[in-house]
C-alpha positions in Angstrom: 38.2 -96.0 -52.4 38.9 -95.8 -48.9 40.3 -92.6 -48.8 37.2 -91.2 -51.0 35.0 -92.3 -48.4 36.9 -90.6 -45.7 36.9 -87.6 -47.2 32.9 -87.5 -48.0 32.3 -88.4 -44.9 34.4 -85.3 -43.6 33.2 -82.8 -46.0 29.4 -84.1 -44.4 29.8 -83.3 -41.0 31.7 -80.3 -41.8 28.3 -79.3 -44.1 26.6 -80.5 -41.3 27.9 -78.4 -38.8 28.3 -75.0 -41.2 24.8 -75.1 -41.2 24.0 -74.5 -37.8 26.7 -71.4 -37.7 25.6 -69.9 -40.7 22.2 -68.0 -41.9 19.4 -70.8 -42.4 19.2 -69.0 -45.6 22.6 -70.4 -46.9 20.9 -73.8 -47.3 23.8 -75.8 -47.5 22.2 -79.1 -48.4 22.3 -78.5 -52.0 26.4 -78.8 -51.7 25.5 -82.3 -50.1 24.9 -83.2 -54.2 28.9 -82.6 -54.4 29.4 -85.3 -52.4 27.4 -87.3 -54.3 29.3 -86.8 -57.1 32.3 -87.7 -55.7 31.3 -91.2 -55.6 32.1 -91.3 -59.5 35.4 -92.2 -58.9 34.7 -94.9 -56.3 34.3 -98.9 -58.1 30.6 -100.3 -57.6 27.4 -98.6 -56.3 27.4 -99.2 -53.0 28.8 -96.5 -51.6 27.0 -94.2 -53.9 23.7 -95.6 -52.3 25.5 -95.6 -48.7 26.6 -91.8 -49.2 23.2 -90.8 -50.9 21.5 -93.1 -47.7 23.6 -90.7 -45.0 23.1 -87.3 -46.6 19.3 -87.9 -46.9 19.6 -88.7 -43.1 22.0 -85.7 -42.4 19.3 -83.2 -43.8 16.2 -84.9 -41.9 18.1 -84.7 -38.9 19.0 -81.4 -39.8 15.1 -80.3 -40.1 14.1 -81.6 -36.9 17.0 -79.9 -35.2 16.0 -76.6 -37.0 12.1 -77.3 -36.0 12.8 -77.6 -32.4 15.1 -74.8 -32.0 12.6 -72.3 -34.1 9.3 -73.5 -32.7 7.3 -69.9 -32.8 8.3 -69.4 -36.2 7.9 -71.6 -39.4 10.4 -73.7 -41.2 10.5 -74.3 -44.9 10.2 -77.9 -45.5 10.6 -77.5 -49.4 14.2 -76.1 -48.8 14.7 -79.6 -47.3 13.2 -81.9 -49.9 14.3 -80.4 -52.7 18.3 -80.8 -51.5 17.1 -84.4 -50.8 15.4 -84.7 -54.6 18.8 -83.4 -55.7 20.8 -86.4 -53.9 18.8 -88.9 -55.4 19.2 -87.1 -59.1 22.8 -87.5 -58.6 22.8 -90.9 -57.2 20.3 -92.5 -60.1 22.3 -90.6 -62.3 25.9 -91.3 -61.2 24.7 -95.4 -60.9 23.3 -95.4 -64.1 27.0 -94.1 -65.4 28.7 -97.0 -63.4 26.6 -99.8 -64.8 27.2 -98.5 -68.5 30.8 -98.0 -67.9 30.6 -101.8 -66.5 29.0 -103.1 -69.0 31.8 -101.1 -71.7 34.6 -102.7 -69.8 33.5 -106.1 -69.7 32.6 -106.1 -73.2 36.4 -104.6 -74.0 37.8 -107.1 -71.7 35.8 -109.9 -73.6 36.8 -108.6 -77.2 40.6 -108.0 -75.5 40.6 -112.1 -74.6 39.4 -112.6 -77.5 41.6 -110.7 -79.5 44.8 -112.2 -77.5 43.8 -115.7 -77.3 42.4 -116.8 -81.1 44.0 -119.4 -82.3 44.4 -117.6 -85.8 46.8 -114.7 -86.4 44.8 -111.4 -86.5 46.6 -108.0 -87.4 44.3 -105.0 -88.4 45.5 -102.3 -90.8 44.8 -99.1 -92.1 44.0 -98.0 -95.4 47.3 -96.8 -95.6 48.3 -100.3 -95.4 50.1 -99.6 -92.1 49.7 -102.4 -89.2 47.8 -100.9 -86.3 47.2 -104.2 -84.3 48.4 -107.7 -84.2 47.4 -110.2 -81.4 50.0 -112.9 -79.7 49.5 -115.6 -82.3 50.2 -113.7 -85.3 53.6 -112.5 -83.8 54.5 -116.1 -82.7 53.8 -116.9 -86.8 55.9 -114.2 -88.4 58.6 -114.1 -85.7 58.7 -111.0 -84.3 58.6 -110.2 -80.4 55.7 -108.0 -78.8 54.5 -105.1 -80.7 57.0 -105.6 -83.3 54.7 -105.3 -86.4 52.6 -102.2 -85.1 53.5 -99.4 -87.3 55.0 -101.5 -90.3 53.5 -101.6 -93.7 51.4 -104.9 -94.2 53.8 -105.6 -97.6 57.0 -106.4 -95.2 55.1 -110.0 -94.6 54.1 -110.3 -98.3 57.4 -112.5 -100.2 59.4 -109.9 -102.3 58.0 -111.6 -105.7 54.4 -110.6 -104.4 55.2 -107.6 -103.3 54.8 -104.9 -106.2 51.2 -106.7 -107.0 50.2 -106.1 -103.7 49.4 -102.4 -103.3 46.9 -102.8 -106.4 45.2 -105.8 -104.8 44.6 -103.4 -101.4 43.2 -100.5 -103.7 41.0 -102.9 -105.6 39.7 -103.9 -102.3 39.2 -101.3 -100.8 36.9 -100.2 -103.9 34.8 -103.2 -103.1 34.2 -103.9 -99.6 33.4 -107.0 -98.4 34.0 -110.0 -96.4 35.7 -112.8 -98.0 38.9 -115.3 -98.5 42.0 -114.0 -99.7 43.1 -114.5 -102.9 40.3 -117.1 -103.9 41.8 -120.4 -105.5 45.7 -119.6 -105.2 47.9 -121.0 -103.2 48.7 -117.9 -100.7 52.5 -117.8 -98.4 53.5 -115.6 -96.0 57.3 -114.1 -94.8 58.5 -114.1 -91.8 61.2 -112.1 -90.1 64.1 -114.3 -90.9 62.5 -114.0 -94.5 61.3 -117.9 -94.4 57.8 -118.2 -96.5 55.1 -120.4 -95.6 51.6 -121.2 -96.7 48.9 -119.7 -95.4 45.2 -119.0 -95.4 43.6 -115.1 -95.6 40.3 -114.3 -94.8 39.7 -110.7 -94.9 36.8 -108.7 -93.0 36.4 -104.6 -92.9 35.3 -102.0 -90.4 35.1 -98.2 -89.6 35.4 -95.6 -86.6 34.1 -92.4 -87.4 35.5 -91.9 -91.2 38.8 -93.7 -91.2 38.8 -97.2 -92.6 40.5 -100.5 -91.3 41.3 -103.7 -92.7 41.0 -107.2 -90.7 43.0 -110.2 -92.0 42.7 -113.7 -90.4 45.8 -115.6 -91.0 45.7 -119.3 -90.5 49.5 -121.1 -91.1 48.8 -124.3 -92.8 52.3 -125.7 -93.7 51.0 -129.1 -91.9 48.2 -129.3 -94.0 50.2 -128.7 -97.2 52.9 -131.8 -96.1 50.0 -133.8 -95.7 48.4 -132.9 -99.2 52.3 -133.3 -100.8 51.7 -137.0 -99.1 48.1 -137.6 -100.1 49.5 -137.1 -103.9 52.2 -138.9 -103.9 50.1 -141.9 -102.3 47.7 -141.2 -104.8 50.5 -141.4 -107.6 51.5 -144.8 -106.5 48.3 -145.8 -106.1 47.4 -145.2 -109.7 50.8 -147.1 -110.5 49.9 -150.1 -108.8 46.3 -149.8 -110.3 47.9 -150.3 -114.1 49.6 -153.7 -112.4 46.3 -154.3 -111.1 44.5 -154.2 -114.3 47.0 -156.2 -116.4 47.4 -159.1 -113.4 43.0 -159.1 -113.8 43.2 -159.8 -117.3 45.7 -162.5 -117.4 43.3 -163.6 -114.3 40.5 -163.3 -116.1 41.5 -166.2 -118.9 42.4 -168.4 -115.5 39.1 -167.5 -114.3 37.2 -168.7 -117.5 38.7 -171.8 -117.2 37.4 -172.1 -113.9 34.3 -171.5 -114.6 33.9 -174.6 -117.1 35.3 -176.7 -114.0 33.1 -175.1 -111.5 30.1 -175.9 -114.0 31.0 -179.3 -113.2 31.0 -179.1 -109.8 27.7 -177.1 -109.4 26.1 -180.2 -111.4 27.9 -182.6 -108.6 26.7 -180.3 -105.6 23.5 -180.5 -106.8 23.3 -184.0 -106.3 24.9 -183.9 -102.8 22.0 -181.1 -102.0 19.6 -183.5 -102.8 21.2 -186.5 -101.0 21.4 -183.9 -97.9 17.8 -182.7 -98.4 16.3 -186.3 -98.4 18.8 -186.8 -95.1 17.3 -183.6 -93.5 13.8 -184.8 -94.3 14.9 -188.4 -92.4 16.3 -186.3 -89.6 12.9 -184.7 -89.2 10.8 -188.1 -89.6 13.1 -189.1 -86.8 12.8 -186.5 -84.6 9.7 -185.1 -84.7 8.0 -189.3 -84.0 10.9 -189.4 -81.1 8.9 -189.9 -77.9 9.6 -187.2 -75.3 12.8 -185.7 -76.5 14.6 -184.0 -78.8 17.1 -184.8 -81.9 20.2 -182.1 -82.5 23.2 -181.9 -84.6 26.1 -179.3 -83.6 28.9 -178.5 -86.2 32.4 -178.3 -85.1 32.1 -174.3 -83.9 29.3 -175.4 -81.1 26.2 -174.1 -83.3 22.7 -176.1 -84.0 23.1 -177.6 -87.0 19.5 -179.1 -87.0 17.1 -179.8 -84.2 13.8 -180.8 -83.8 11.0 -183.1 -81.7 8.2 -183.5 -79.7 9.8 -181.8 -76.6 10.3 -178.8 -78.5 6.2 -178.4 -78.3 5.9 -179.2 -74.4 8.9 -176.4 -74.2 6.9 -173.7 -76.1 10.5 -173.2 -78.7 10.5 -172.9 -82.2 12.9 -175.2 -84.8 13.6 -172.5 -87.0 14.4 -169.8 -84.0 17.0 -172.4 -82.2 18.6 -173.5 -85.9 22.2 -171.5 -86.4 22.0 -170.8 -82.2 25.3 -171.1 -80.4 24.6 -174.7 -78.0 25.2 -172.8 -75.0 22.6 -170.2 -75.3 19.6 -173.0 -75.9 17.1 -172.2 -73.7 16.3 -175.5 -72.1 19.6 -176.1 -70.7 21.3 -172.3 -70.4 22.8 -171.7 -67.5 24.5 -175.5 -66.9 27.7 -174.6 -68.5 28.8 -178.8 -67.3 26.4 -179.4 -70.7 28.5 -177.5 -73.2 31.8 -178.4 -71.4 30.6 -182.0 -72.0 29.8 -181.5 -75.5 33.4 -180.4 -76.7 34.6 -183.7 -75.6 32.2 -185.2 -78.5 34.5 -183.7 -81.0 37.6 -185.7 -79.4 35.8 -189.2 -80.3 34.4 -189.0 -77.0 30.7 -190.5 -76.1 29.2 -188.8 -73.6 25.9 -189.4 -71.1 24.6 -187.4 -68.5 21.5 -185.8 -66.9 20.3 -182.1 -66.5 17.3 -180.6 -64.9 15.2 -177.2 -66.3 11.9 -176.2 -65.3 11.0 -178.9 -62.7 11.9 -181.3 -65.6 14.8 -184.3 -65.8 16.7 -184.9 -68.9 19.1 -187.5 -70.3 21.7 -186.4 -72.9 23.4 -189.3 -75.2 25.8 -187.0 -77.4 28.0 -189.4 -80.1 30.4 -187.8 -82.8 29.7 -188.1 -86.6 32.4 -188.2 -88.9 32.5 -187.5 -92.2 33.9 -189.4 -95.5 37.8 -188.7 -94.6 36.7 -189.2 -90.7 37.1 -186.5 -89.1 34.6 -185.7 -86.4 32.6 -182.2 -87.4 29.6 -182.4 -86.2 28.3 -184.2 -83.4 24.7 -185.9 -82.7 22.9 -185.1 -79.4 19.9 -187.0 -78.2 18.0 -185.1 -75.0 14.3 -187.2 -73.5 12.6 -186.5 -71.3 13.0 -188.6 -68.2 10.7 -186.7 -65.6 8.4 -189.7 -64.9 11.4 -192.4 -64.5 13.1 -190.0 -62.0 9.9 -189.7 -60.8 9.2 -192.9 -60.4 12.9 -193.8 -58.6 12.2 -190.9 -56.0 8.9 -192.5 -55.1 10.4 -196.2 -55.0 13.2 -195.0 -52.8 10.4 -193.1 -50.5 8.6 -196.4 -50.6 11.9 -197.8 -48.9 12.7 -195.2 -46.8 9.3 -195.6 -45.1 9.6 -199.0 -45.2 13.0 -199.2 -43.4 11.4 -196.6 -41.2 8.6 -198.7 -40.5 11.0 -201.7 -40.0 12.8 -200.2 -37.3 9.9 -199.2 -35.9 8.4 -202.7 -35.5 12.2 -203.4 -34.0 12.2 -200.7 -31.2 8.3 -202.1 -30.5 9.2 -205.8 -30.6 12.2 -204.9 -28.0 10.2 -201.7 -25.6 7.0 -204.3 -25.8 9.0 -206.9 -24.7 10.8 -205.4 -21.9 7.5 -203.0 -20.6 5.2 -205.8 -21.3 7.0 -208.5 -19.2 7.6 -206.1 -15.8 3.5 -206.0 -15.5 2.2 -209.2 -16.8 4.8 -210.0 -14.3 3.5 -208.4 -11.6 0.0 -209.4 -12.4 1.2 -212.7 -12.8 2.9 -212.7 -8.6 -0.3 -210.8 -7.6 -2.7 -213.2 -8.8 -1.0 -216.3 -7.4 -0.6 -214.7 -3.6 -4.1 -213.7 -3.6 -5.3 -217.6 -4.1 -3.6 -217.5 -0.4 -5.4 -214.8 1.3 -8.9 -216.1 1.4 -9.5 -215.7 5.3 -10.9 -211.9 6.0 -8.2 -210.9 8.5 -6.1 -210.9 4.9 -8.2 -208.5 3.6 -5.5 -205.4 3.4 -3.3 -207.8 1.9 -5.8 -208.7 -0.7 -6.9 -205.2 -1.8 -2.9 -204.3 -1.8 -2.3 -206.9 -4.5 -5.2 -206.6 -6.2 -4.1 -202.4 -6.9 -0.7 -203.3 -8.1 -3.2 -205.5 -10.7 -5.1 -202.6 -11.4 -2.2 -200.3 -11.8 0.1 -202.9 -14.2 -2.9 -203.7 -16.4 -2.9 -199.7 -16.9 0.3 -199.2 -17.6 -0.2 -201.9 -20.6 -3.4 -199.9 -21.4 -1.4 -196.6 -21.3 1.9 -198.3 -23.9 -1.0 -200.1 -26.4 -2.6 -196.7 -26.9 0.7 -195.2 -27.5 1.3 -197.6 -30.0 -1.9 -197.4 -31.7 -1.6 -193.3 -31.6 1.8 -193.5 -33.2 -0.1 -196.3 -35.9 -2.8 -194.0 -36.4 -0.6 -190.7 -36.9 2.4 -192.5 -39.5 -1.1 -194.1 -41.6 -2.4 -190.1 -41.8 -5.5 -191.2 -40.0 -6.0 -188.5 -37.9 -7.0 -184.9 -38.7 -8.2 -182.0 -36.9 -12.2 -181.3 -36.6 -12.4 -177.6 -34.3 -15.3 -177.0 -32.6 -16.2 -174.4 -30.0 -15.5 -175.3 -26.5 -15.3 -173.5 -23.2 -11.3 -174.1 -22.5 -11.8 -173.1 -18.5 -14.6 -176.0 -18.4 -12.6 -178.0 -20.6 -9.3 -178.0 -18.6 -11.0 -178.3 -15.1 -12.7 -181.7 -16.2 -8.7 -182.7 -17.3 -7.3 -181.6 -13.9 -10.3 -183.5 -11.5 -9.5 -186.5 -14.3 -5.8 -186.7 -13.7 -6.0 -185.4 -10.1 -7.0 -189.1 -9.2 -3.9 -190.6 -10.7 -1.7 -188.4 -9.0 0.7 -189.1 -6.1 0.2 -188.8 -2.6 0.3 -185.5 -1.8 0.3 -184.0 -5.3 -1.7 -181.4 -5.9 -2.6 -180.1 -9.5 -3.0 -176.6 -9.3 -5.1 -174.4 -12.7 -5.2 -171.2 -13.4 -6.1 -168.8 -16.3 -5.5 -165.2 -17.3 -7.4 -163.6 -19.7 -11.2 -162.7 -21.2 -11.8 -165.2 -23.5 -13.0 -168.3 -22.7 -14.2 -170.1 -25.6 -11.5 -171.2 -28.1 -12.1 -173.5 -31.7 -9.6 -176.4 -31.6 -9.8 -180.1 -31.8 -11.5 -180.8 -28.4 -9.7 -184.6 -28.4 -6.7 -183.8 -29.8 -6.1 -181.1 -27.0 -7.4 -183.7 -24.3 -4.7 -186.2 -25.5 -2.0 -183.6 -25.5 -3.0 -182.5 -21.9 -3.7 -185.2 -20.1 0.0 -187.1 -22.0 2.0 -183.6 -20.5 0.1 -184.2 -17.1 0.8 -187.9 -16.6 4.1 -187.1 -17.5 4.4 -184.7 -14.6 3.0 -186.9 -11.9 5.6 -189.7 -13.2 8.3 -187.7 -12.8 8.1 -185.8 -10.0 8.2 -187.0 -6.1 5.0 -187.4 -4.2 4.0 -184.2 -1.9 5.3 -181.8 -5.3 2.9 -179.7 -6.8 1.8 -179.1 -10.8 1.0 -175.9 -12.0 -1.4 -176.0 -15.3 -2.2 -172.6 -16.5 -3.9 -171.5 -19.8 -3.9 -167.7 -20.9 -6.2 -166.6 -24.2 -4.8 -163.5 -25.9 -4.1 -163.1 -29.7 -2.8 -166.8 -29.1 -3.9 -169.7 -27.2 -0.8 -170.7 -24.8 -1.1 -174.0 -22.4 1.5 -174.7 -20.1 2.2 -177.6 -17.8 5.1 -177.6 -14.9 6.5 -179.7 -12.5 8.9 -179.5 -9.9 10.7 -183.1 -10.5 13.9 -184.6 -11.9 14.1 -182.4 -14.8 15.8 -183.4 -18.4 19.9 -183.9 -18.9 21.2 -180.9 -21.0 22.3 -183.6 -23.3 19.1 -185.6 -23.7 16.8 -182.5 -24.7 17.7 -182.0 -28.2 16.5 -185.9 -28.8 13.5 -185.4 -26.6 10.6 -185.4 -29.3 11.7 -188.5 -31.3 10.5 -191.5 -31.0 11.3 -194.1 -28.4 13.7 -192.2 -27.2 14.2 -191.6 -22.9 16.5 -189.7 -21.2 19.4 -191.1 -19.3 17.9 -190.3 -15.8 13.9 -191.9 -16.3 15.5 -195.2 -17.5 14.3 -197.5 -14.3 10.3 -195.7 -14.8 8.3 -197.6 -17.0 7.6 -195.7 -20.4 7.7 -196.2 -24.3 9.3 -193.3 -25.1 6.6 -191.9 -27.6 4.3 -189.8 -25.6 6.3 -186.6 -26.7 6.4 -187.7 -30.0 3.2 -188.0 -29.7 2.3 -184.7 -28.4 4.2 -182.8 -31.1 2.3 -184.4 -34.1 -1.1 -183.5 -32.1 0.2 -179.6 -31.8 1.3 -179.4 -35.2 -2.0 -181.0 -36.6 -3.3 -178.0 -33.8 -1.3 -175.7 -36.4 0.6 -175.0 -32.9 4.2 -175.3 -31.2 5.5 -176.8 -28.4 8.4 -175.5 -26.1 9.9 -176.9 -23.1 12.5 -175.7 -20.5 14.2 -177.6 -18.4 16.8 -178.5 -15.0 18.1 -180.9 -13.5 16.4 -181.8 -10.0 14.2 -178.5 -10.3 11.7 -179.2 -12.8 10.1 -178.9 -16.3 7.9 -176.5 -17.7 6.3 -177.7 -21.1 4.7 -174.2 -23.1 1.8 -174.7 -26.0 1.2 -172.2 -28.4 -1.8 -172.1 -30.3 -3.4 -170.1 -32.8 -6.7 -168.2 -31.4 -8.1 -168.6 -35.0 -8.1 -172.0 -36.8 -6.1 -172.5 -39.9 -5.8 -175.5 -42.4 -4.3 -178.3 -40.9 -1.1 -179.8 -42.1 
């Protein structure tokens, strides 16, 4: 190919250059159509198009070079499209070949596979009877190595007592062309070179090129098949053998069998009875089971299937008796998927009594399985009795709350006999000393004296004020009597009137400092339960930090409501904050301040009635900072 392309593209520019040199009248375009042609012999039609592409361009350039050099007098166009019309002739043409010849080999290739790879043994023939053809498969059947049968007479692979027949078949088929099976209903063999026969099979099909005549056979070697007919007889043989045994053992069976028959009579009548016993049974079981209050009666046999089952359970469980009857027990809906049930169950058929509890569809059930024997007693079925024992469990679980809240409340009454008696004795003691020292200061130079003791009165009694309404919070809140009631408030309004409030409590030189970021400045919360969750965070600040410290209260309104409250004080052990919000509890370091240890209790319940949370850091000897997150819009309280 490579070479053809060479030399076309030679021959062009040679063409090419001839006609500058020669006469214009030569027109030497038309010999560009040899070129062409010579693309025949070169595979695919690309380089037919490529060459056909390059001459057209050759003779175009060719005209322009012409034009230029011959300005003042005309050139002939048509002698330049018509060489080009030529090209294009040849090139249609010359693809046109390719693709048929294509399509020709393909389809010889295909018939050439075809031909060499069947699975049958072909060999075509002429009417001569001579062997033109024969593919792989039929030389692999009759022995003989490549084109060894080409050229023979079809009668060398016909056995020798066939043999003089055979010519007169051919004739008679050949008189009567058509497609069909060789040699219809006979059993057909085959020779092969070592002059071994086999069986075979013969389909025969025709054909003709031009006016001569040839013969297809299909030949199909079925010595396999035959071995396994020879076997299917002789089974059949036997089989017809043992059939007559058959038949004389079934008569000499068939006078047994009458006599059974009269015996089995008896037994029917027998059976009968016990049906009816066991039908009158089945009707107690139902009675039974059906008046059983909440709960179920069921019999499994021996193989873990529902015998029977029925009750007034069944109806609160939306099942049907007659689709759970024959079930396996495992697969009953009420209890599927608590594989403990059925492993319990098998022990019933080992004399075993077994009790236990389950739990399906937010309902509790007892199960009191027992075996039943029969007359020779052995255990094949065994009795199971499920109820319903939601409301006892329910019952236990609210008795056991009961005492859980009880002992709750117990040691709450404990930790308040023993907190009341230890922060009620320090004031009522100081009262006590005040009181008697200021029956001695009744002259007016002991004025200062008298207004000293009479504060330290003033402060104990509100200390005790401060622990009773602790108590009674904590009374109020574990009794459920509090709730949340929004309204609309102005929280900047709101949380000034808390600072100036708590301001006066403060230590000398605290300062309480308020400030708030934001737009909003009306909010819908609980106006007192925020005021009690304020001024408990604030008072804790001023207790626990020094005099001269400052408190920083800020608020901030956004898509939440956040409140916090800091101090610069003692701050919280690492090891006490995770105990901080329960009750009566107080860290290590606050132990010699007077408190009850429930204001952040407290707190916590208000903000969670506030549908809010509270956060808190903390360190040691820098300070606390106590964050409140609300919601901006109110939600249903818990």
């Amino acid at each position: 190919m490579r070479r053809i392309q060479i030399i076309g593209l030679a021959l062009s520019l040679i063409f090419f250059g001839l006609s500058f040199l020669l006469p214009q009248n030569f027109h030497l375009e038309f010999v560009y159509s040899l070129i062409v042609l010579m693309t025949i012999w070169a595979p695919g039609n690309r380089t037919t198009f490529d060459t056909s592409v390059l001459l057209s361009g050759l003779i175009i350039l060719g005209y322009f070079i012409h034009f230029n050099k011959n300005a003042d007098s005309p050139v002939d166009i048509v002698s330049y499209i018509m060489p080009i019309l030529f090209i294009w002739a040849f090139t249609f043409a010359i693809i046109k070949y390719k693709e048929s010849q294509e399509k020709l080999l393909k389809s010889t290739q295909h018939l050439d596979a075809m031909f060499k790879h069947a699975t049958e043994g072909i060999i075509i023939s002429n009417q001569k009877g001579e062997i033109v053809m024969a593919n792989p498969r039929s030389l692999e059947q009759f022995g003989y190595s490549d084109e060894g049968l080409v050229g023979k007479m079809i009668e060398m692979l016909i056995p020798d007592r066939f043999t003089p027949k055979h010519s007169g078949y051919r004739k008679e088929y050949y008189a009567e062309l058509h497609n069909r099976p060789m040699g219809k209903g006979l059993n057909l063999f085959a020779k092969r070179k070592d002059g071994i026969e086999f069986p075979v099979e013969i389909s025969l099909s025709s054909f003709r090129i031009k006016d001569q005549l040839f013969v297809i056979s299909f030949i199909i070697d079925i010595t396999e098949r035959k071995k396994q007919e020879d076997i299917i007889n002789q089974v059949n043989e036997e089989l017809e053998e043992r059939v007559e045994v058959r038949t004389k053992e079934l008569a000499e069976a068939n006078y047994t069998l009458a006599e059974v028959n009269a015996n089995l009579q008896e037994e029917m009548d027998v059976r009968a009875k016990v049906e009816d016993a066991l039908r009158d049974s089945q009707r107690l079981y139902s009675t039974i089971a059906r008046n059983f209050p909440n709960g179920m009666i069921c019999v499994a046999d021996k193989s873990m299937r529902t015998v029977f089952i029925d009750g007034k359970e069944l109806l609160e469980l939306n099942c049907k008796r007659d689709e759970l009857t024959g079930m396996p027990v495992e697969s009953l809906p009420f209890w599927k998927g608590e594989p403990q049930v059925t492993e319990q169950l098998k022990k019933v058929f080992n004399w075993e009594s077994i009790s236990m509890v389950f739990e399906h569809n937010q309902r509790n059930y007892s199960i009191i399985s027992v075996p039943l024997p029969d007359a020779k007693g052995f255990v094949k079925e065994a009795l199971i009795v499920v109820q319903n024992i939601t409301e006892v469990k329910n019952a236990e679980k609210e008795i056991l709350l009961s005492l859980e809240k009880e002992k709750s409340l117990n040691e709450m009454k404990s930790k308040f006999v023993s907190i009341a008696s230890h922060e009620f004795r320090t004031p009522l003691s100081t009262i006590l000393s005040s009181v008697s020292l200021l029956e001695r200061y009744q002259n007016p130079e002991d004025a200062e004296k008298r207004s000293k003791h009479i504060e330290r009165v003033k402060s104990s009694v509100k200390n005790l004020t401060e622990i009773l309404n602790d108590f009674l919070s904590l009374e109020k809140l574990e009794a459920g009597n509090i709730e949340a009631h929004p309204s609309t408030f102005n929280l900047i309004q709101f949380v000034e009137e808390v600072r100036e409030e708590l301001q006066v409590l403060a230590k000398p030189g605290q300062t309480i400092q308020y400030s708030h970021t934001g737009e909003i400045h009306d909010v819908v919360l609980d106006k007192q339960l925020l005021r009690n969750v304020c001024i408990n965070l604030l008072n804790n600040a001023i207790k626990y930090s020094q005099e001269g410290k400052s408190i920083e209260f800020t608020t901030s309104v956004g898509k939440e409501i956040i409140i916090s409250v800091t101090d610069h004080g003692m701050g919280i052990p690492p090891e006490d904050q995770e105990h901080l919000f329960e009750r009566f509890f107080r860290a290590a370091n606050v132990t010699a301040i007077q408190g009850t240890g429930l204001g952040l209790n407290i707190v916590r319940r208000y903000v969670q009635l506030l549908n809010g949370k509270i956060e808190f850091t903390s360190e040691i000897n820098k300070g606390t900072t106590f964050t409140i997150v609300l919601p901006l819009i109110p939600t249903h309280t818990i």
